[in-house]
KEFI-500124 format. One record per residue (C-alpha): residue in one letter; residue number from 1; x, y, z negated. Coordinates in pm, 1 decimal. Layout:
N
+---+-----+----------+----------+----------+
| r |   k |       c1 |       c2 |       c3 |
+---+-----+----------+----------+----------+
| A | NUM |        X |        Y |        Z |
...
+---+-----+----------+----------+----------+
end
This chain:
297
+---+-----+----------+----------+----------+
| r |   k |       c1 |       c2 |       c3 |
+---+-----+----------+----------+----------+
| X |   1 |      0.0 |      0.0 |      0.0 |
| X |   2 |    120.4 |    296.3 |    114.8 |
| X |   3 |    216.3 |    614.7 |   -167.8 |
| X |   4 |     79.6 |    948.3 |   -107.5 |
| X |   5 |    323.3 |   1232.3 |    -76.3 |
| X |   6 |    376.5 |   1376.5 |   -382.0 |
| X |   7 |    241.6 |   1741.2 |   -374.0 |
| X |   8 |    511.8 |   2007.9 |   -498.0 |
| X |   9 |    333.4 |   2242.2 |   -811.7 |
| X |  10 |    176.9 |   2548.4 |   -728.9 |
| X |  11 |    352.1 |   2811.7 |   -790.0 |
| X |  12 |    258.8 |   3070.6 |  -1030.6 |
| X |  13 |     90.1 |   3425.3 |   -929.6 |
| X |  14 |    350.9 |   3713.2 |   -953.0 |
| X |  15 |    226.7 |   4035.6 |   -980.8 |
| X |  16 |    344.2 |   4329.8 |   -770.5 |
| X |  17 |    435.2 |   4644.9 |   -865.4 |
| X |  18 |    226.7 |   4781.3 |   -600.6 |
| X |  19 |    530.7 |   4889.6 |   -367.7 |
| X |  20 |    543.4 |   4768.2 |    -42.2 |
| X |  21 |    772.7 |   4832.3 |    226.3 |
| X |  22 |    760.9 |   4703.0 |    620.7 |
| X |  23 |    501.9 |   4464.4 |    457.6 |
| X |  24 |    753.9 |   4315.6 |    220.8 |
| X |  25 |    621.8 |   4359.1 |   -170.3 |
| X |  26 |    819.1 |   4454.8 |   -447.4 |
| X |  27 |    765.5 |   4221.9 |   -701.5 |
| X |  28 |    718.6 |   4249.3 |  -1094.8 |
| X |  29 |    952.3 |   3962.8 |  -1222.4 |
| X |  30 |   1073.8 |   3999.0 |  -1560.4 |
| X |  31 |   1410.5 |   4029.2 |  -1665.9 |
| X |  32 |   1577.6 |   3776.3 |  -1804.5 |
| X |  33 |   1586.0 |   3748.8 |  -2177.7 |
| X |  34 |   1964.9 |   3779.1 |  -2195.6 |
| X |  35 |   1992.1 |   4077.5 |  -2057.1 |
| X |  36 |   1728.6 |   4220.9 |  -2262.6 |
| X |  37 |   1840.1 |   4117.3 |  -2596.8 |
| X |  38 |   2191.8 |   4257.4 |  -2425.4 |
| X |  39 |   2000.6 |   4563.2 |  -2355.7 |
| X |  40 |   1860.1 |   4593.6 |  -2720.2 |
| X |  41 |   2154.0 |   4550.5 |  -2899.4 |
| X |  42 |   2299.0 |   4825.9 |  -2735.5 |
| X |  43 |   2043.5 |   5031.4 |  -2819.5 |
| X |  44 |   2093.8 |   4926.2 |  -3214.2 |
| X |  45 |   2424.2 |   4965.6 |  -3179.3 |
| X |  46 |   2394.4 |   5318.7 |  -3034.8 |
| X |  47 |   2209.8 |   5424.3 |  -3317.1 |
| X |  48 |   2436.9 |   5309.3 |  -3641.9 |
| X |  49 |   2697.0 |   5439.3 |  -3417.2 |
| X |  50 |   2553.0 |   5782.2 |  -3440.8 |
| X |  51 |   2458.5 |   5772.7 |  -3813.0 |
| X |  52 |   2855.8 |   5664.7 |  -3928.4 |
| X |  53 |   3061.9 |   5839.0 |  -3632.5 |
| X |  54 |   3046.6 |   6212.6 |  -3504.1 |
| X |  55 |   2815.4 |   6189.4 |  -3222.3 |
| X |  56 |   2530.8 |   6469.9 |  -3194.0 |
| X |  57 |   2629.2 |   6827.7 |  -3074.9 |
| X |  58 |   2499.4 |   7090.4 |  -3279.2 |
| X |  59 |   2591.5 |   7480.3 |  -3242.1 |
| X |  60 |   2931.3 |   7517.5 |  -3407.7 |
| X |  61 |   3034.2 |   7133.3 |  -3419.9 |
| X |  62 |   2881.4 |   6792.4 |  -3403.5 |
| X |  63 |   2718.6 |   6577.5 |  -3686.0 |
| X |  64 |   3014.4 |   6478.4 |  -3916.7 |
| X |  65 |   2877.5 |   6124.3 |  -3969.8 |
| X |  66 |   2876.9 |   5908.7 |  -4293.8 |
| X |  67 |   3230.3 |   5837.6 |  -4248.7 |
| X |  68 |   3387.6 |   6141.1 |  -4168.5 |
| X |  69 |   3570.9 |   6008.3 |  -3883.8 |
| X |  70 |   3756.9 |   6305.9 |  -3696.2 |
| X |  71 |   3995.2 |   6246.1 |  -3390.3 |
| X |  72 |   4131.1 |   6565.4 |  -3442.2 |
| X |  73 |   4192.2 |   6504.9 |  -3837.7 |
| X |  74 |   4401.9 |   6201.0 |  -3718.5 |
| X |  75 |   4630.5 |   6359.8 |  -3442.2 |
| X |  76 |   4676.5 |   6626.2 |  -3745.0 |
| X |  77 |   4784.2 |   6345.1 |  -3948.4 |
| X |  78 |   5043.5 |   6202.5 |  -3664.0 |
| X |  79 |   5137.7 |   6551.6 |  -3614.8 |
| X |  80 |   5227.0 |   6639.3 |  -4001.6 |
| X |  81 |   5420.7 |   6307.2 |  -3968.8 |
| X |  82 |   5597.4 |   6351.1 |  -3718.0 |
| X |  83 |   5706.9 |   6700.5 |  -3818.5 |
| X |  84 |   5827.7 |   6574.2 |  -4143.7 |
| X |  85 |   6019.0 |   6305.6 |  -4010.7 |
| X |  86 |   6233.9 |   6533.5 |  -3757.1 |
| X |  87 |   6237.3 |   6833.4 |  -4064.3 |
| X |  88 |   6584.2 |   6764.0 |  -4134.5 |
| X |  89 |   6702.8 |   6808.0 |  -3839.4 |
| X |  90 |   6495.8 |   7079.4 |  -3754.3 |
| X |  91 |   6596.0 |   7239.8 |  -4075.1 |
| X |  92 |   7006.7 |   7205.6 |  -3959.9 |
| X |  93 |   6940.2 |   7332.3 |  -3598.9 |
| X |  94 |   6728.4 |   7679.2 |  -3735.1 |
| X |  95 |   7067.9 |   7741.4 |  -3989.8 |
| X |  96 |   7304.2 |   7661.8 |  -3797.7 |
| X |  97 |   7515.9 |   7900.6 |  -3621.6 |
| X |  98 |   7401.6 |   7937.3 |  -3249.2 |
| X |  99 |   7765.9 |   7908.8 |  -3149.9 |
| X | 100 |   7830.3 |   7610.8 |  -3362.9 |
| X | 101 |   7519.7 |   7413.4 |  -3198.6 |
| X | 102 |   7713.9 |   7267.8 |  -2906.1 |
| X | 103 |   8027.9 |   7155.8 |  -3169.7 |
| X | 104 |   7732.5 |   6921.7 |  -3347.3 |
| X | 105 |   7653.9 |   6639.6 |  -2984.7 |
| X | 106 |   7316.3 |   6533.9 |  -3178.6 |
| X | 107 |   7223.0 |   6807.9 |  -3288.0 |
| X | 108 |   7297.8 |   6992.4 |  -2944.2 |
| X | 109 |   7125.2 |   6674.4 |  -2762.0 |
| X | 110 |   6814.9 |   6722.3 |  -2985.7 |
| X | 111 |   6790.5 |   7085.1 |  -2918.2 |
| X | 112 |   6808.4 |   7018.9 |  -2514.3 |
| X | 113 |   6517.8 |   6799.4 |  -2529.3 |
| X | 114 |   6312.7 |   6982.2 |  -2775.9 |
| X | 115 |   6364.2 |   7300.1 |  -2591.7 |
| X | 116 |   6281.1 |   7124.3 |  -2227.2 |
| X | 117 |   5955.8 |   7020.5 |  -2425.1 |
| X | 118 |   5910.8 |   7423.1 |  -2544.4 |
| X | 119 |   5987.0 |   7534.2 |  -2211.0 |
| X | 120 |   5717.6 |   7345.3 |  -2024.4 |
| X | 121 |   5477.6 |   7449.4 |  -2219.2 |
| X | 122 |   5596.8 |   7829.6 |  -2311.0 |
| X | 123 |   5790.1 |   7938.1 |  -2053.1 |
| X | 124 |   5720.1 |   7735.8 |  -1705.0 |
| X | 125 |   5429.0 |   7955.5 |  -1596.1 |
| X | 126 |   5675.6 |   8192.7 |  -1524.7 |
| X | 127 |   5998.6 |   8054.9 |  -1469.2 |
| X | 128 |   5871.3 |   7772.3 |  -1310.6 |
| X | 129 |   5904.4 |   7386.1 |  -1391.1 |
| X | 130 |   6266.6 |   7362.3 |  -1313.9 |
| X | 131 |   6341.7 |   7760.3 |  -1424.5 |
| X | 132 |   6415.1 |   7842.4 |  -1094.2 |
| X | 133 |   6168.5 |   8135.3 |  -1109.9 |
| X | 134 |   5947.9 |   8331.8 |   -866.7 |
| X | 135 |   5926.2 |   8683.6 |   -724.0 |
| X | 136 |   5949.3 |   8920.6 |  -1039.8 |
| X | 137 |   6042.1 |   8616.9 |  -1289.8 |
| X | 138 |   6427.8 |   8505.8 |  -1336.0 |
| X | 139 |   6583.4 |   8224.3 |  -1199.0 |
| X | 140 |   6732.8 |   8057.7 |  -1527.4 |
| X | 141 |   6983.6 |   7860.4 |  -1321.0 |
| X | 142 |   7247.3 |   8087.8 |  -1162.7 |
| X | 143 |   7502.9 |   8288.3 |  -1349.7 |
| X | 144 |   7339.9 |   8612.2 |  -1279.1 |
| X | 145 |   7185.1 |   8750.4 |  -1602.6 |
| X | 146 |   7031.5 |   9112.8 |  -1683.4 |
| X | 147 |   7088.8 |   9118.7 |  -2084.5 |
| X | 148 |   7368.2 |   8861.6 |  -2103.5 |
| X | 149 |   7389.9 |   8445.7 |  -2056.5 |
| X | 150 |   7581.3 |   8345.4 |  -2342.8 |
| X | 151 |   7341.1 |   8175.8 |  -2611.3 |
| X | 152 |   7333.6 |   8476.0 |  -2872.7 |
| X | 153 |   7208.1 |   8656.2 |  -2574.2 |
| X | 154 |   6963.5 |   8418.0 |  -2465.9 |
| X | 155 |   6854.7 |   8351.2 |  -2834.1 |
| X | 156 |   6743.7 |   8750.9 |  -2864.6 |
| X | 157 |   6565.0 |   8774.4 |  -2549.8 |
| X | 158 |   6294.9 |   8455.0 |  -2607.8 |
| X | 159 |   6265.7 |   8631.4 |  -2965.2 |
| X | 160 |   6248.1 |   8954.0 |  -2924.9 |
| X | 161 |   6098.6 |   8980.2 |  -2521.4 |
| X | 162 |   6147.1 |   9270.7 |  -2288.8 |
| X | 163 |   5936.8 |   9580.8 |  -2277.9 |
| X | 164 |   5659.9 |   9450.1 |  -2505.4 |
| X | 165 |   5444.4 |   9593.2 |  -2718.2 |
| X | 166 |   5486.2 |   9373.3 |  -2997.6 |
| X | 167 |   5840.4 |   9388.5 |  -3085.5 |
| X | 168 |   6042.4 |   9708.8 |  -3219.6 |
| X | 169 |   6332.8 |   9504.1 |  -3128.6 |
| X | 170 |   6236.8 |   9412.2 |  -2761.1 |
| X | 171 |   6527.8 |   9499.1 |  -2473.4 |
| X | 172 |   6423.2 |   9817.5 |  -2289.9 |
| X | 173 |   6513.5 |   9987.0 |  -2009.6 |
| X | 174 |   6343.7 |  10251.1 |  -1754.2 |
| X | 175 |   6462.5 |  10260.5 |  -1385.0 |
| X | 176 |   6346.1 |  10623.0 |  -1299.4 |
| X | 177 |   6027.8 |  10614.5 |  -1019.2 |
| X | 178 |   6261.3 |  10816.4 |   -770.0 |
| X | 179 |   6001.6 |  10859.9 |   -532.7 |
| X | 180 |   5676.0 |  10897.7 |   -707.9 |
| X | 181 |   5796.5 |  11119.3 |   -946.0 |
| X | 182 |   5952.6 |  11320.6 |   -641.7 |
| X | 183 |   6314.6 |  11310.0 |   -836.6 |
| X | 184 |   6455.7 |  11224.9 |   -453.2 |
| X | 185 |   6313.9 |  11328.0 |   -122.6 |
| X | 186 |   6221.4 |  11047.4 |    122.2 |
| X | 187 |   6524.2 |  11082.3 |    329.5 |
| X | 188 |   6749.5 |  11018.5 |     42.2 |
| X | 189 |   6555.9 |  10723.6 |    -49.5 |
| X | 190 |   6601.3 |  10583.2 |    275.0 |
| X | 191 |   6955.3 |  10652.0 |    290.4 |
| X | 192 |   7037.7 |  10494.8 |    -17.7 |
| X | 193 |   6846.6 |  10191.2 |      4.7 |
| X | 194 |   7019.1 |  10145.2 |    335.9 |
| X | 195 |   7357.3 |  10177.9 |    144.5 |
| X | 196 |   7195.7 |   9932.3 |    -72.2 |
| X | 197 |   7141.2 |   9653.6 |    155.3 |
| X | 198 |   7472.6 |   9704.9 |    314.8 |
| X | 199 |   7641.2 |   9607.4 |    -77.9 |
| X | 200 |   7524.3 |   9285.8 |     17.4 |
| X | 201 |   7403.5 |   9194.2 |    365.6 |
| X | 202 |   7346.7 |   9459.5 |    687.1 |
| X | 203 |   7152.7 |   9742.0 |    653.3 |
| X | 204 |   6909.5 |   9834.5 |    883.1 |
| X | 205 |   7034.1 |  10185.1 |    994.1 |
| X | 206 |   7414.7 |  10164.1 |    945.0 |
| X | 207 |   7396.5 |  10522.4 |   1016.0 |
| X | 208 |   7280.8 |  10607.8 |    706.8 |
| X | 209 |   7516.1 |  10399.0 |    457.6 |
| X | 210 |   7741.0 |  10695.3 |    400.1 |
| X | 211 |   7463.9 |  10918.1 |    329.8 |
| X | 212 |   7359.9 |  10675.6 |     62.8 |
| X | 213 |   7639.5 |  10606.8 |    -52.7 |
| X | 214 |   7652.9 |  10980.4 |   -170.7 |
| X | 215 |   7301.2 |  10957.8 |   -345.5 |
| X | 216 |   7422.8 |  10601.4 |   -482.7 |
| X | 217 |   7658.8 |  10778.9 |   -646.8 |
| X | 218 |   7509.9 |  11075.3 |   -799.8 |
| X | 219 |   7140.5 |  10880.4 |   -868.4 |
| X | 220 |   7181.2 |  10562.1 |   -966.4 |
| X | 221 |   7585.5 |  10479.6 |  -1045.6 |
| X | 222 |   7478.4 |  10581.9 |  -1384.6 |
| X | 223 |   7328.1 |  10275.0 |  -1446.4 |
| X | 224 |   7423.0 |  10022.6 |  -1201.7 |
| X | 225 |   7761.0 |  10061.9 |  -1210.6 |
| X | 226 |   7986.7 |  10269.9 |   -940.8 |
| X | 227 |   8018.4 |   9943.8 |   -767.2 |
| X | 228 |   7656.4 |   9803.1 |   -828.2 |
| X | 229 |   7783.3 |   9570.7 |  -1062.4 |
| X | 230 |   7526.7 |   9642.6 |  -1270.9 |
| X | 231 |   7466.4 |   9667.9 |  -1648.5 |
| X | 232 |   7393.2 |   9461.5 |  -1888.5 |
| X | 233 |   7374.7 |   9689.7 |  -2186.1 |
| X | 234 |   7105.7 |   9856.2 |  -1997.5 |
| X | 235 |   6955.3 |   9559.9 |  -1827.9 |
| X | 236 |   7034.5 |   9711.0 |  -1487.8 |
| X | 237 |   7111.7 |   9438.2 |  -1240.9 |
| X | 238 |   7398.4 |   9418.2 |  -1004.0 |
| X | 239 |   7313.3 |   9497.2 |   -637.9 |
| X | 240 |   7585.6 |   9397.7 |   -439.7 |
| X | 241 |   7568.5 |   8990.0 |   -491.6 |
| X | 242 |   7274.0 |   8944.4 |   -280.6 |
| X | 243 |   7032.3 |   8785.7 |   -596.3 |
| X | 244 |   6692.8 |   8957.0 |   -591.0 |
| X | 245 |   6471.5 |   8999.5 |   -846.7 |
| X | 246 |   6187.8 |   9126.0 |   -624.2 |
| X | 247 |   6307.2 |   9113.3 |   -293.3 |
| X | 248 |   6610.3 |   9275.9 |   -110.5 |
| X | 249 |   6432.8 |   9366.4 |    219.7 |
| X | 250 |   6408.1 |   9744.4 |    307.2 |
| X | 251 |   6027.1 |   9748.7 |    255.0 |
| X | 252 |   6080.6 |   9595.8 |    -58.0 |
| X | 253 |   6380.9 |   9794.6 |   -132.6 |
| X | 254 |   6185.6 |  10099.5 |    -40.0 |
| X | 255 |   5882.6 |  10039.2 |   -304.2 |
| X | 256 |   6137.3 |   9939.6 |   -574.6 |
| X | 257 |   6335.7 |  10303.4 |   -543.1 |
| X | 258 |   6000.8 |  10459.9 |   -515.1 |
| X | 259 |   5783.7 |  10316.0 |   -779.0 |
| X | 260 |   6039.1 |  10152.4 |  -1036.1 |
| X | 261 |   6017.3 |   9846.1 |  -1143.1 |
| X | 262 |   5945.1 |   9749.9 |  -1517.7 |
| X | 263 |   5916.3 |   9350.3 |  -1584.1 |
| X | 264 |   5716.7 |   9252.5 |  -1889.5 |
| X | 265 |   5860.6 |   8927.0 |  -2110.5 |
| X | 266 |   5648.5 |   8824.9 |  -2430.4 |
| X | 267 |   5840.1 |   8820.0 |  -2777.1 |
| X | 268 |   5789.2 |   8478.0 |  -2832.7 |
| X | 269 |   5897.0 |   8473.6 |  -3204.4 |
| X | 270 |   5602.4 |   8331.2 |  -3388.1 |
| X | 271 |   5693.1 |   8672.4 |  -3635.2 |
| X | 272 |   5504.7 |   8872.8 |  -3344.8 |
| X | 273 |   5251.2 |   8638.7 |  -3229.7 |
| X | 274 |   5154.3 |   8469.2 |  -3574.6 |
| X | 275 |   4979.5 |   8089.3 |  -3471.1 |
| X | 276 |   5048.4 |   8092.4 |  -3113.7 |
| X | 277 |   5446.8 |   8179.8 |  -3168.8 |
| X | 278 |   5772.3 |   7967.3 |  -3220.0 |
| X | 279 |   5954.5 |   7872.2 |  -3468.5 |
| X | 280 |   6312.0 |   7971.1 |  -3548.2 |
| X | 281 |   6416.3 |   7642.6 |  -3429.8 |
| X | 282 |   6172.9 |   7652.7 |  -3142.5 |
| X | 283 |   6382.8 |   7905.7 |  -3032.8 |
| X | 284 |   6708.3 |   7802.6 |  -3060.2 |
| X | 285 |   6625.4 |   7493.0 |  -2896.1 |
| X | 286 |   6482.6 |   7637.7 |  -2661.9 |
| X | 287 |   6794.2 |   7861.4 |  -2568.1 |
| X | 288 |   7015.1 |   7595.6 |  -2624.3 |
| X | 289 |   6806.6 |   7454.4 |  -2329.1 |
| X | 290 |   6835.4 |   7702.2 |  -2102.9 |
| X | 291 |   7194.6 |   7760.1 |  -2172.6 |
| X | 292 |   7240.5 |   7437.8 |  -2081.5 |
| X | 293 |   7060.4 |   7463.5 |  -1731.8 |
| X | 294 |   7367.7 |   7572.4 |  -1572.2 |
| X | 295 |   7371.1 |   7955.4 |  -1568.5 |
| X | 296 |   7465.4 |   7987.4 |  -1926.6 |
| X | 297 |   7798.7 |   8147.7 |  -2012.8 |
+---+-----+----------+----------+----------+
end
């Protein structure tokens, strides 16, 4: 006798969620219990999260939490650590004499990487990463120095800064607006600017070099130097080695003898800038790193 085919069960009715695209229904299947006990423990989880750690924002800082837990509180804590394990030597390098820094090869090997660490973050916006600086801002890496390159030298221009407001001690000097101030008439200016560029390079009317040489002279030898080797006692930079601070073009030239220049550096002793200033040994390490750089005398 022959069996009947053994009929497959029907399935059950699914309901739809009423979407239907290109005739193709979106069903309503549940999800799978797994995923929503997943699903609910996260949300458990979420909440005595919130309740022990910081987690709502409010107006002037987030909930605290039952246990107090700050991020902040414990990079303080590594911080404070940190500081009082390196105080010793921190201590030695803001006593020691500056000249006696390099005689000490720790100590001097400490200060070079502590000061490349206050450099990049104090003094690379304007110098630039590798010091090599920009139109306006030094280049820390040649020999060629407006208040001095030896260390002492160094030391009192990151404390002190240049033609600030916030040190009585800052280096200051005044190059005379020649042409806005109508102390030279336009034809002098152009003759000795021409003089200028022929210290170091061709000038663009030779014509007028002698001419400028005269108003070089009885102008600006005063301060430069009767050679334009400059002045460091008066921060007045040499102009016959071909390093510009702003540009040694005539149209630059022309605008400089005109309308003066007058650089601004920050006193970065943390006497004139309270919170946001460096230490003593901040300092010196941080000269002792730019001394080291290669321009340093």
């Amino acid at each position: 006798m022959a069996q009947k085919p053994m009929k497959k069960p029907a399935k059950a009715e699914t309901s739809t969620t009423g979407h239907s695209w290109d005739g193709i229904e979106e069903l309503n299947n549940p999800l799978p219990r797994w995923w929503l006990y997943t699903f609910y423990a996260c949300i458990v989880w979420a909440v005595i999260y919130s309740v022990f750690y910081p987690a709502w924002p409010g107006i002037k800082a987030a909930t605290p939490g039952l246990l107090g837990f700050s991020t902040r509180a414990l990079v303080v804590e590594e911080i404070a650590a940190v500081d009082a394990k390196l105080a010793p030597i921190n201590n030695k390098l803001a006593s020691v004499e500056l000249a006696a820094i390099a005689d000490d090869a720790e100590l001097q090997g400490y200060a070079i990487s502590a000061g490349a660490a206050v450099f990049r973050a104090n003094c690379s916006q304007c110098h630039g990463s590798g010091a090599a600086g920009a139109k306006g801002y030094p280049n820390l890496l040649d020999n060629d120095w407006l208040w001095g390159g030896d260390i002492e030298a160094i030391h009192y221009t990151v404390t002190h800064g240049i033609r600030n407001a916030n040190s009585d001690e800052a280096r200051v000097s005044q190059m005379p607006a020649f042409g806005r101030d109508e102390l030279l008439e336009r034809p002098q200016i152009e003759a000795v600017v021409n003089y200028v560029m022929s210290l170091s390079g061709a000038a663009q009317d030779a014509t007028r070099v002698e001419e400028g040489a005269v108003v070089f002279a009885e102008n600006c030898a005063s301060c430069h130097g009767e050679a334009a080797e400059g002045n460091r006692d008066l921060g007045a930079p040499a102009l016959a080695d071909a390093i510009w601070l702003y540009g040694g073009d005539y149209a630059t030239l022309m605008d400089t003898v005109i309308n003066a220049r007058g650089g601004v550096m920050p006193a970065q002793s943390e006497t004139y800038r309270s919170a946001q200033g460096l230490s003593e040994y901040e300092i010196r390490a941080v000269a002792t790193y730019v001394h080291s750089l290669g321009g340093g005398e």
